[in-house]
C-alpha positions as CSV (number, residue, x, y, z in Angstrom):
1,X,36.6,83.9,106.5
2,X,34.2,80.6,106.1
3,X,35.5,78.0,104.6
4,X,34.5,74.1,104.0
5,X,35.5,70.4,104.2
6,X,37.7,69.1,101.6
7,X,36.3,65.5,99.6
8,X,38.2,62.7,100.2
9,X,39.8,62.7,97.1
10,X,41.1,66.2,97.9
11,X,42.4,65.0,101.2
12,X,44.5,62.4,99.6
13,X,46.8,65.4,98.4
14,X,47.7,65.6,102.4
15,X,48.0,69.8,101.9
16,X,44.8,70.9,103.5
17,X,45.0,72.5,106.4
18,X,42.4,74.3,108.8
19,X,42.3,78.4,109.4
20,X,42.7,79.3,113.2
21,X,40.8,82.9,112.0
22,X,38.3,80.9,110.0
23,X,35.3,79.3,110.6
24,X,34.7,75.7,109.0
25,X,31.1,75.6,107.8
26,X,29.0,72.1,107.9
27,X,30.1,70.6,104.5
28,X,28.1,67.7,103.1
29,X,29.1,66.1,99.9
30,X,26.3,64.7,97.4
31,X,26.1,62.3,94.0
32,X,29.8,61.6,94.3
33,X,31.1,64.8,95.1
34,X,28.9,66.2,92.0
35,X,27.1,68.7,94.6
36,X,28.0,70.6,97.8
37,X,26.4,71.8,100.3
38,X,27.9,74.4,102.5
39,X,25.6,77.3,103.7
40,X,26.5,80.5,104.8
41,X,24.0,82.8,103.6
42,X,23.0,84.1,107.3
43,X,26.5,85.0,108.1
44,X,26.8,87.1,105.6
45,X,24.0,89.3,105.8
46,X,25.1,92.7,107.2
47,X,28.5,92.4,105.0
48,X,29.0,95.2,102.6
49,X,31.1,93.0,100.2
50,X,30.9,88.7,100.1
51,X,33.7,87.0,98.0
52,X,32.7,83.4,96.8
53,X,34.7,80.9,93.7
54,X,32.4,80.2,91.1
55,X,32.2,76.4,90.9
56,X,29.0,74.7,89.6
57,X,29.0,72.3,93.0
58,X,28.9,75.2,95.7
59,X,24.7,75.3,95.1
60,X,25.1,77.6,98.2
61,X,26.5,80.4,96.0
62,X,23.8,79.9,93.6
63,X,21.2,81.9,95.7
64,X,22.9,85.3,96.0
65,X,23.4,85.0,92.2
66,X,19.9,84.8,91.5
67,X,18.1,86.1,94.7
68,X,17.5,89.5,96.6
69,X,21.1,90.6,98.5
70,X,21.9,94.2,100.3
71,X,25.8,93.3,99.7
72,X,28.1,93.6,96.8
73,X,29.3,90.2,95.4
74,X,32.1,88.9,93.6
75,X,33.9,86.2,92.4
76,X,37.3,84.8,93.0
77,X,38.4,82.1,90.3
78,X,40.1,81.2,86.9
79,X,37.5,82.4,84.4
80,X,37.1,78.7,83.4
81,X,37.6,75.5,84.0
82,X,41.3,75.0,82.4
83,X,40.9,71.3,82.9
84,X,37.4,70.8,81.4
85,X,37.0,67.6,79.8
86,X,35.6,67.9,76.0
87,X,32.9,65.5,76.3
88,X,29.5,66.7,76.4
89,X,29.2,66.6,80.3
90,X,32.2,68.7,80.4
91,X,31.3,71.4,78.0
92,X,27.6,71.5,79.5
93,X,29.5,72.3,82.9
94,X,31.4,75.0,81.6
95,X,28.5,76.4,79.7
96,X,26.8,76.4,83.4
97,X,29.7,78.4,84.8
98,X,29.3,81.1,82.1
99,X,25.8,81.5,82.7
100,X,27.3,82.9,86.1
101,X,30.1,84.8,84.7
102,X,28.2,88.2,84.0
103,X,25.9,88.1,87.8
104,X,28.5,89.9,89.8
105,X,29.2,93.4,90.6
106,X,33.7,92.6,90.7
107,X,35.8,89.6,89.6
108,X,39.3,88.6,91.4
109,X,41.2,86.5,89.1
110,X,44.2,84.3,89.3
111,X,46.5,85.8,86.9
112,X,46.2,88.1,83.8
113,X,44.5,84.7,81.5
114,X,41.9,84.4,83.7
115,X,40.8,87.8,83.3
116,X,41.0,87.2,79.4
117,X,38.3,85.0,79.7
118,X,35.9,86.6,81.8
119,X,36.3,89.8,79.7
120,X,35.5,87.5,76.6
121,X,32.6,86.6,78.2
122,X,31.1,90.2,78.2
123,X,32.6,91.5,81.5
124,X,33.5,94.9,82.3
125,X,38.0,95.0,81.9
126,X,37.2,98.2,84.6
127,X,35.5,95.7,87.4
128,X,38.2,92.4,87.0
129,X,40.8,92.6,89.3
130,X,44.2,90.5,88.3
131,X,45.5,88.7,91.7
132,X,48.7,87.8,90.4
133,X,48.3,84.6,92.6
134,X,50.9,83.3,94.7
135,X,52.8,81.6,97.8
136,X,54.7,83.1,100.3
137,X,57.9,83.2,97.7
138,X,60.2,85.5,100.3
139,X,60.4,82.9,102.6
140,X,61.2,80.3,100.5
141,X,63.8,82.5,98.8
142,X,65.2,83.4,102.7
143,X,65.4,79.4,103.1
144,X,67.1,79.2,99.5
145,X,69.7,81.9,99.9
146,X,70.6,79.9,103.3
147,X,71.5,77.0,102.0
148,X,75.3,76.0,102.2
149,X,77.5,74.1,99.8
150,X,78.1,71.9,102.5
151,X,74.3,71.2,102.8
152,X,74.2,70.4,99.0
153,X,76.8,67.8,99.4
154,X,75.1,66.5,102.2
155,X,71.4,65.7,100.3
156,X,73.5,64.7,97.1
157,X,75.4,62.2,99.5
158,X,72.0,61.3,101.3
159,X,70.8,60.2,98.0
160,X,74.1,58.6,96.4
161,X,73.6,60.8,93.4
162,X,77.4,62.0,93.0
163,X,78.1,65.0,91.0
164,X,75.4,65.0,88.1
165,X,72.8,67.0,87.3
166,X,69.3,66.9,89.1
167,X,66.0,67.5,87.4
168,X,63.5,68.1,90.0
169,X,60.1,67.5,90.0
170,X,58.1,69.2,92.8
171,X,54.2,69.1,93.7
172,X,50.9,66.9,94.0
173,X,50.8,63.3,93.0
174,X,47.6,62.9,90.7
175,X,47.0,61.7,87.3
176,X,47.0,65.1,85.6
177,X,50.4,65.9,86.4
178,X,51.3,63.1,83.9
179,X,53.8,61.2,85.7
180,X,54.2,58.8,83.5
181,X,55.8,61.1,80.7
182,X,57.9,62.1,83.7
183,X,59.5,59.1,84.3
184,X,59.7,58.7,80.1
185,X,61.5,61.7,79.8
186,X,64.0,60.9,82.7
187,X,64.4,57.6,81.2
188,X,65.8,59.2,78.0
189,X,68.0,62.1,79.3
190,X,69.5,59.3,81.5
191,X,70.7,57.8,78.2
192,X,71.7,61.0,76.6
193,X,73.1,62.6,80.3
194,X,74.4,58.9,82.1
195,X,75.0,60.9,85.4
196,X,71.4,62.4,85.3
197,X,69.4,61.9,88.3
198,X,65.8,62.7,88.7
199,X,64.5,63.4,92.1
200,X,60.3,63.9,92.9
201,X,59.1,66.0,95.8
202,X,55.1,65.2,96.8
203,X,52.7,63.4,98.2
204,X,49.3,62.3,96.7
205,X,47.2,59.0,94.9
206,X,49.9,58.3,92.9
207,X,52.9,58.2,95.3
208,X,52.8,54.0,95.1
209,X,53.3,54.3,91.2
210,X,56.4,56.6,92.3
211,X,57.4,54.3,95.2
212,X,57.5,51.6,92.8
213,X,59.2,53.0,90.2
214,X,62.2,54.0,92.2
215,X,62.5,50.4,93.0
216,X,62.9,50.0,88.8
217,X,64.5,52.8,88.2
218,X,68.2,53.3,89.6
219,X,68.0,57.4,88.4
220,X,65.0,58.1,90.2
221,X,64.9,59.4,93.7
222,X,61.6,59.8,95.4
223,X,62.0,62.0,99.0
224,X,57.8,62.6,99.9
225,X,56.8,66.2,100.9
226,X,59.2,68.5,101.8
227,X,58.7,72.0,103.2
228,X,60.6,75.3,104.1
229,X,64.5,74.3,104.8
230,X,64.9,70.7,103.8
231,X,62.3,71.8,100.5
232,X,64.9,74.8,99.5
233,X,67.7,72.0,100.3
234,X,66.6,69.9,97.6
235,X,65.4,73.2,94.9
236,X,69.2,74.7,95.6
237,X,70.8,71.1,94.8
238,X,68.7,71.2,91.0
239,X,69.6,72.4,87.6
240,X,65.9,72.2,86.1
241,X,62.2,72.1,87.2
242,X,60.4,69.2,85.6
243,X,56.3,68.9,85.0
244,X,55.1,68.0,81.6
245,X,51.3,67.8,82.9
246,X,49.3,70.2,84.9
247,X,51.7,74.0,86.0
248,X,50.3,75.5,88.9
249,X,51.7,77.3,92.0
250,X,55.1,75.3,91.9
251,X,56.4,77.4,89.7
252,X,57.0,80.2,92.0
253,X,59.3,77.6,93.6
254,X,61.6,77.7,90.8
255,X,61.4,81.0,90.1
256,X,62.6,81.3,93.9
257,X,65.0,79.3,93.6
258,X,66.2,80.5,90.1
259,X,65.2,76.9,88.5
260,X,63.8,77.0,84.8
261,X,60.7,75.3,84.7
262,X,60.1,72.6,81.8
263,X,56.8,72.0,80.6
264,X,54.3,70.9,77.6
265,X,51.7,72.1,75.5
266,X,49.1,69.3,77.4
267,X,46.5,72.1,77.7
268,X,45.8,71.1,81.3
269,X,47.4,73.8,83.1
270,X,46.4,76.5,86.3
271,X,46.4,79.9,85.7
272,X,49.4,80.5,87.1
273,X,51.0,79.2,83.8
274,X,50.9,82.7,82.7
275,X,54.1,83.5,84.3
276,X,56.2,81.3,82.7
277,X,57.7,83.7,79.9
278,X,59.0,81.6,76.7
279,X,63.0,81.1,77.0
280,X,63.1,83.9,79.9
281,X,62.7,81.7,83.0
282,X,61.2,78.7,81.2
283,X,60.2,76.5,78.4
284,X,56.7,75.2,77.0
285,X,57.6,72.4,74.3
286,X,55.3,71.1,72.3
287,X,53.6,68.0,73.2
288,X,56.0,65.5,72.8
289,X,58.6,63.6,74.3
290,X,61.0,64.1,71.9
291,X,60.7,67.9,72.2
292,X,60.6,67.7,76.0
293,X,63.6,65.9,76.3
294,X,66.1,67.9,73.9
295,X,65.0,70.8,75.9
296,X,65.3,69.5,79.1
297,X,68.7,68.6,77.6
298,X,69.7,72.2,76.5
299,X,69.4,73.6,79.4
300,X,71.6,70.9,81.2
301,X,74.3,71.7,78.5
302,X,74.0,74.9,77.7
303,X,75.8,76.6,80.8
304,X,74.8,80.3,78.9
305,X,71.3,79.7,78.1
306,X,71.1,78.0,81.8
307,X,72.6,81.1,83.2
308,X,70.0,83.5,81.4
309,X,67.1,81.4,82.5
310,X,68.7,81.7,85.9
311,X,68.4,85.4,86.2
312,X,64.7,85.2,84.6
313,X,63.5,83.2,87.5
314,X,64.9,85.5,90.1
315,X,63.8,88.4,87.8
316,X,59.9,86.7,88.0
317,X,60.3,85.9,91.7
318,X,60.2,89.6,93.1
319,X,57.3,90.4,91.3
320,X,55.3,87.5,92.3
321,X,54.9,87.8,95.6
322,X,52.2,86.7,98.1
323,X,52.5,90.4,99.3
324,X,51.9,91.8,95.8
325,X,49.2,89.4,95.4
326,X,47.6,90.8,99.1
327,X,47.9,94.3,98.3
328,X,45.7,93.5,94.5
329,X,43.9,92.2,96.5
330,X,43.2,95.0,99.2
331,X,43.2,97.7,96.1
332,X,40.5,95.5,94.4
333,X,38.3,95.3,97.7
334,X,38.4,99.1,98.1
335,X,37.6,99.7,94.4
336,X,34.8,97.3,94.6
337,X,33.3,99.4,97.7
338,X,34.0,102.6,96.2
339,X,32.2,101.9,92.8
């Protein structure tokens, strides 16, 4: 595997780490992190099959696309850029990226949306291969399932949150994962639920705006990154999973932990948004903080409809699975060197 440098702006995220079986190319960022520059084209030239992400900055990958090659190539990424901006820069990038779409021979996909929209784009159904993209959910579910009452008691007391319910909120600290509706939305199911407690799990640019809004707001607990025991600790002790911006991977934490996730309409999500299944093991409101919060509500009143969410999330969380996800991935490889 050869991989790159992360920008600084990535790093501030603090999960990057590097591959002991991989080998970390020379990475050289340019025009403000606009253009990268990360060759590897003579390492790759006796490979039968090379797998790069379609991103408009990797100018590397550009060559293969539109040179000579002896190997099969393929792309691994969302179909589109689910964030893109709809200014005229932004469009003009994605109508860059499209350009690519159709140079392949395979496509690996995130999840079942992104291979919607490189099938709209005029690609074969037959040569798109659906990833299911995920984390290692087992373990987390083995670190979940181990968690003791007394354990529970012991992060509630920690926190000095008593007996109330506990809206989580778990992931990256960054302006897209809209924070500031967070902290809204808590404000208001604190008046409607007095003993409700809001607790955020991350790290990233924005952790000063949380460290300083815990010092304003007596509901809100704010813990950093937490991972494997101590991170199941805090997902067992929740009723609710709370992101109204971006949805990525952390859902498979709830859905590990049997937590309903809780999110809006904001149009900025990851792929991975695709599992959430309407009123199964989740909610997608409309944008609005009015809809967010009687949801939210609902389910921390509603001990049947919580119980039925419940059993959707642990439904979810056996079939997406970093070990499903591998063996896509393996059929995929072999189908790509077979056709």
């Amino acid at each position: 595997m050869l991989y790159g440098k992360a920008t600084l702006g990535e790093q501030t995220k603090r999960d990057t780490v590097d591959i002991a079986w991989g080998e970390k190319l020379f990475t050289r960022y340019l025009l403000g992190n606009r253009i990268c520059w990360q060759p590897f084209i003579s390492k790759v030239q006796n490979a039968d099959l090379v797998i790069v992400t379609q991103e408009n900055k990797l100018i590397c990958n550009l060559w293969p696309l539109f040179g000579c090659r002896k190997y099969k190539l393929a792309f691994w990424g969302h179909g589109k850029n689910l964030q893109a901006l709809p200014t005229f820069r932004g469009k003009l990038k994605e109508q860059l990226k499209f350009l690519t779409t159709n140079r392949v021979d395979w496509w690996f996909v995130y999840s079942n949306l992104g291979g919607q929209f490189v099938h709209q784009l005029g690609f074969s159904k037959d040569k798109i291969t659906n990833l299911e993209n995920s984390l290692d959910t087992l373990s987390l579910k083995t670190f979940c399932n181990a968690v003791t009452s007394a354990e529970i008691e012991s992060v509630r007391s920690a926190l000095d949150i008593g007996s109330g319910q506990i809206g989580l909120y778990i992931g990256s600290l960054y302006k897209d994962k809209r924070l500031e509706f967070l902290l809204s939305a808590g404000q208001l199911l604190v008046q409607k639920i007095p003993d409700f407690r809001l607790v955020v799990i991350g790290d990233g640019p924005q952790r000063g705006f949380i460290e300083n809004a815990q010092i304003q707001y007596p509901w809100l607990r704010y813990v950093g990154r937490q991972v494997e025991h101590h991170k199941a600790q805090y997902l067992k002790t929740a009723s609710v999973l709370l992101n109204p911006g971006l949805v990525g991977l952390s859902i498979l934490d709830g859905f590990a932990a049997g937590i309903p996730i809780v999110t809006t309409d904001c149009g900025l999500h990851s792929p991975e948004i695709d599992y959430l299944r309407q009123g199964e093991n989740g909610y997608m409101t409309a944008n609005s903080l009015e809809d967010y919060v009687q949801t939210v509500e609902r389910i921390l009143t509603d001990s049947a409809l919580a119980s039925r969410l419940q059993k959707g999330c642990l439904e979810a969380s056996n079939h997406y699975t970093i070990e499903n996800m591998a063996e896509n991935f393996r059929a995929g490889i072999l189908k790509v060197l077979a056709n």
